[in-house]
N, CA and C atoms as a LAMMPS dump frame, in Angstrom:
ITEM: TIMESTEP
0
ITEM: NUMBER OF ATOMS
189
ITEM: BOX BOUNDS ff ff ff
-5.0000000000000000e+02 5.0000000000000000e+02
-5.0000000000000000e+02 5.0000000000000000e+02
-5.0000000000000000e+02 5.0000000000000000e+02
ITEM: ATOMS id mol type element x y z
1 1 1 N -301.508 207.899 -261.984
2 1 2 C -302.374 207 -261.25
3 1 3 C -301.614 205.72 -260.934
4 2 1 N -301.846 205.219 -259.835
5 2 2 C -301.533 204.028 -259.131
6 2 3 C -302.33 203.307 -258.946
7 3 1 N -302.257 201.652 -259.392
8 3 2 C -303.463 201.025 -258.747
9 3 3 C -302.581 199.817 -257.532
10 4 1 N -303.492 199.517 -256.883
11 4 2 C -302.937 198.454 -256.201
12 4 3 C -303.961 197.987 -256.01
13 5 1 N -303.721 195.794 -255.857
14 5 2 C -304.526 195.12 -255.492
15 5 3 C -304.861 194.852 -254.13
16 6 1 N -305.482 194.343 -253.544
17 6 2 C -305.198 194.182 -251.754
18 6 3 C -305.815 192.965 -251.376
19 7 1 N -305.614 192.457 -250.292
20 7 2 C -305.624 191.524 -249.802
21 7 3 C -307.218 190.782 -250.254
22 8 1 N -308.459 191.891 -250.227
23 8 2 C -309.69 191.281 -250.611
24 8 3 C -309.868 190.735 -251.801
25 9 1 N -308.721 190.665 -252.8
26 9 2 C -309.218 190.233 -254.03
27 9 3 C -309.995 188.457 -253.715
28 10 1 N -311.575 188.025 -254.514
29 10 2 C -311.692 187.465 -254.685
30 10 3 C -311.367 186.881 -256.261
31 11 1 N -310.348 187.046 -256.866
32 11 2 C -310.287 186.055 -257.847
33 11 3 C -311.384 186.33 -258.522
34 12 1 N -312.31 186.864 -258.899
35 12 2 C -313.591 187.03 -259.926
36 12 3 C -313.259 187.128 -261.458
37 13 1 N -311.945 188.022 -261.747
38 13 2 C -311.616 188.11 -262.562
39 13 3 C -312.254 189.337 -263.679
40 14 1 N -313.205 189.869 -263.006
41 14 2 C -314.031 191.025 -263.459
42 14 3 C -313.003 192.461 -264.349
43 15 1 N -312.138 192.971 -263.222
44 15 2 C -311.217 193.691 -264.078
45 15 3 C -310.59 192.999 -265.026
46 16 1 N -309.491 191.783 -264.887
47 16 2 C -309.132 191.147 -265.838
48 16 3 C -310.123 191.147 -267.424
49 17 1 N -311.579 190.782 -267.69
50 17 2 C -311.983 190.873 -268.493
51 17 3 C -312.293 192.692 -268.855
52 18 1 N -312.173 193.766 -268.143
53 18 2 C -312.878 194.92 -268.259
54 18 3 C -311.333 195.657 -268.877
55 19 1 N -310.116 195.088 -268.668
56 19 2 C -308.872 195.754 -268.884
57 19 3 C -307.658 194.81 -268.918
58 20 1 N -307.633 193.709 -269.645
59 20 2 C -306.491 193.34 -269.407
60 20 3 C -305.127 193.709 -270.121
61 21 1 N -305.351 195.123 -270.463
62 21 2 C -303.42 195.497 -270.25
63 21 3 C -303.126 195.912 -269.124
64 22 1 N -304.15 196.289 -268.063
65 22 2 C -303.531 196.472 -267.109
66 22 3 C -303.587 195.601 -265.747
67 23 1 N -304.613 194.706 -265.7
68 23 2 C -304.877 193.116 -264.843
69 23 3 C -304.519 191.983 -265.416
70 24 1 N -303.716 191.569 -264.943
71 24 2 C -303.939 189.943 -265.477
72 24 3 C -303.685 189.141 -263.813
73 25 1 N -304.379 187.594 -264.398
74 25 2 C -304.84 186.809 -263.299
75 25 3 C -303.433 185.888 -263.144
76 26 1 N -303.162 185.558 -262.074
77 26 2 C -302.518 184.56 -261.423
78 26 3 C -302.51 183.773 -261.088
79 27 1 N -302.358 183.16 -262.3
80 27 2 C -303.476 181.701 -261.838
81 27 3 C -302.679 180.422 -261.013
82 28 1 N -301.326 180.489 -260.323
83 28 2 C -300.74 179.987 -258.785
84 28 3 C -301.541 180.64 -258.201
85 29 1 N -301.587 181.981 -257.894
86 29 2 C -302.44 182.457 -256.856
87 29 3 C -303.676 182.986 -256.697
88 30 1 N -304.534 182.701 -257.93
89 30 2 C -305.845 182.433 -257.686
90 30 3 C -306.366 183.774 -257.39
91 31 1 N -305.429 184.881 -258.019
92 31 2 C -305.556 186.225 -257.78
93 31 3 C -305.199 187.135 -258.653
94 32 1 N -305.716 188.485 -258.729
95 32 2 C -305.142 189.667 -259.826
96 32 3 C -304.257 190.327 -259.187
97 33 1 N -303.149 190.567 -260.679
98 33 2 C -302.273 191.21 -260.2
99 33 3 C -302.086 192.784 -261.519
100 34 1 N -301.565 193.657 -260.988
101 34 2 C -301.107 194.718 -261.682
102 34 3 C -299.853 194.441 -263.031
103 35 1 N -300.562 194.693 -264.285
104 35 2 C -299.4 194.323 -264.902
105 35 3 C -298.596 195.666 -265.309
106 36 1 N -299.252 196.813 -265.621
107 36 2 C -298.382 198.177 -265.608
108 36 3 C -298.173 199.166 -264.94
109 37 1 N -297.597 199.725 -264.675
110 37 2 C -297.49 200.813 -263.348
111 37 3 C -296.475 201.992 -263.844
112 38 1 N -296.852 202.915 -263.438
113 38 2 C -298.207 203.616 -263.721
114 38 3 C -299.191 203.789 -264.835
115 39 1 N -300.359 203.965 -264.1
116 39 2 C -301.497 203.424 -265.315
117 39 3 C -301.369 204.343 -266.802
118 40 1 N -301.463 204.111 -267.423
119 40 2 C -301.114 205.112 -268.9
120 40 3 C -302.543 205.965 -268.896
121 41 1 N -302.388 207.166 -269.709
122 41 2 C -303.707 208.214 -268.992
123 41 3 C -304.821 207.68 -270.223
124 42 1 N -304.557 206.948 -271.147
125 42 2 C -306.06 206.36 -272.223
126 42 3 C -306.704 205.009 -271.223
127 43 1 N -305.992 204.42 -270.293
128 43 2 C -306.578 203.021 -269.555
129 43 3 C -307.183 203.489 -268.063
130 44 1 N -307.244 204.882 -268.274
131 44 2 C -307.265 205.618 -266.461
132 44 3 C -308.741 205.851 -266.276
133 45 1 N -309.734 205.272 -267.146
134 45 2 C -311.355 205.486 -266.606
135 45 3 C -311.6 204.112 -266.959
136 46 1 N -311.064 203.116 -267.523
137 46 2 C -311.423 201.808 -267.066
138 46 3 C -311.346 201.231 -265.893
139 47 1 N -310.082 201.778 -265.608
140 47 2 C -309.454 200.996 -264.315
141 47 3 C -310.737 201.56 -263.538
142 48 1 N -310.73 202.852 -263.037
143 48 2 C -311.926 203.412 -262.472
144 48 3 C -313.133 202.43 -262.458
145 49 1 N -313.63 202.193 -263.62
146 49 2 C -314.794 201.153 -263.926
147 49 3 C -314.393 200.217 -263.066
148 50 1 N -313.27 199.585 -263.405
149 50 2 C -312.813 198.365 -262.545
150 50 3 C -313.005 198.356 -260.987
151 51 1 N -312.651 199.51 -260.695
152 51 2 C -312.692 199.247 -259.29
153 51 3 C -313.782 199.723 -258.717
154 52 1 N -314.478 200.396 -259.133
155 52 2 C -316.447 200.864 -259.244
156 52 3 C -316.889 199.081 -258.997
157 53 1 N -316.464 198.555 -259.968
158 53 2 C -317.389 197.019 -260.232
159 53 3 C -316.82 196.002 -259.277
160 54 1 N -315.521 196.363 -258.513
161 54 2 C -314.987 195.36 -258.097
162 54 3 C -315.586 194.912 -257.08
163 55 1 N -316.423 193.292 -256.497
164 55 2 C -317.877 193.36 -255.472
165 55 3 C -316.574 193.212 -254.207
166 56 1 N -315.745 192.683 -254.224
167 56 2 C -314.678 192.867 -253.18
168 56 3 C -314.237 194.132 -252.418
169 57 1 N -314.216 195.264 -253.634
170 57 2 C -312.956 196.328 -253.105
171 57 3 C -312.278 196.176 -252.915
172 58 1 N -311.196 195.336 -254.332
173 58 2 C -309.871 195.125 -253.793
174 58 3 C -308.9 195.689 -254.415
175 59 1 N -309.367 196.781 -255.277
176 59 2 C -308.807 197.664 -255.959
177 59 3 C -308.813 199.144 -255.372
178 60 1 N -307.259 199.595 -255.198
179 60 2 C -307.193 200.952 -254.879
180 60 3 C -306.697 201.594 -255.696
181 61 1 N -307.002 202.431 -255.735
182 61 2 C -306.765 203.722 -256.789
183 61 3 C -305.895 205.321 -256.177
184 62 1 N -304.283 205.214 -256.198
185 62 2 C -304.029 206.781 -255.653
186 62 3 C -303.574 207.783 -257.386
187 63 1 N -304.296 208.677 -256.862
188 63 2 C -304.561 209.768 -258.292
189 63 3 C -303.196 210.362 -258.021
């Protein structure tokens, strides 16, 4: 699994609290970024959650 952030991130910080080994915030840029790649297969139905919850959609997910 791959995640990527995209341009809609609002900064909410929602994944960051739902997963942060694999989000953390940027706080110069006022944005989330990916901290591991590729996702490890025990963090691979959070992220899911994450991007289910994300009110942006700024999380993509390629399986």
């Amino acid at each position: 699994m791959k995640v990527t952030i995209t341009k809609n991130c609002m900064g909410d910080r929602n994944c960051n609290d739902l997963c942060p080994e694999v989000f953390k915030y940027d706080e110069d840029q006022l944005l989330t970024a990916i901290r591991v790649d590729p996702i490890p297969d025990h963090l691979k139905n959070i992220v899911r959650q994450a991007a289910a919850e994300c009110g942006a959609d700024a999380i993509e997910i390629e399986e």
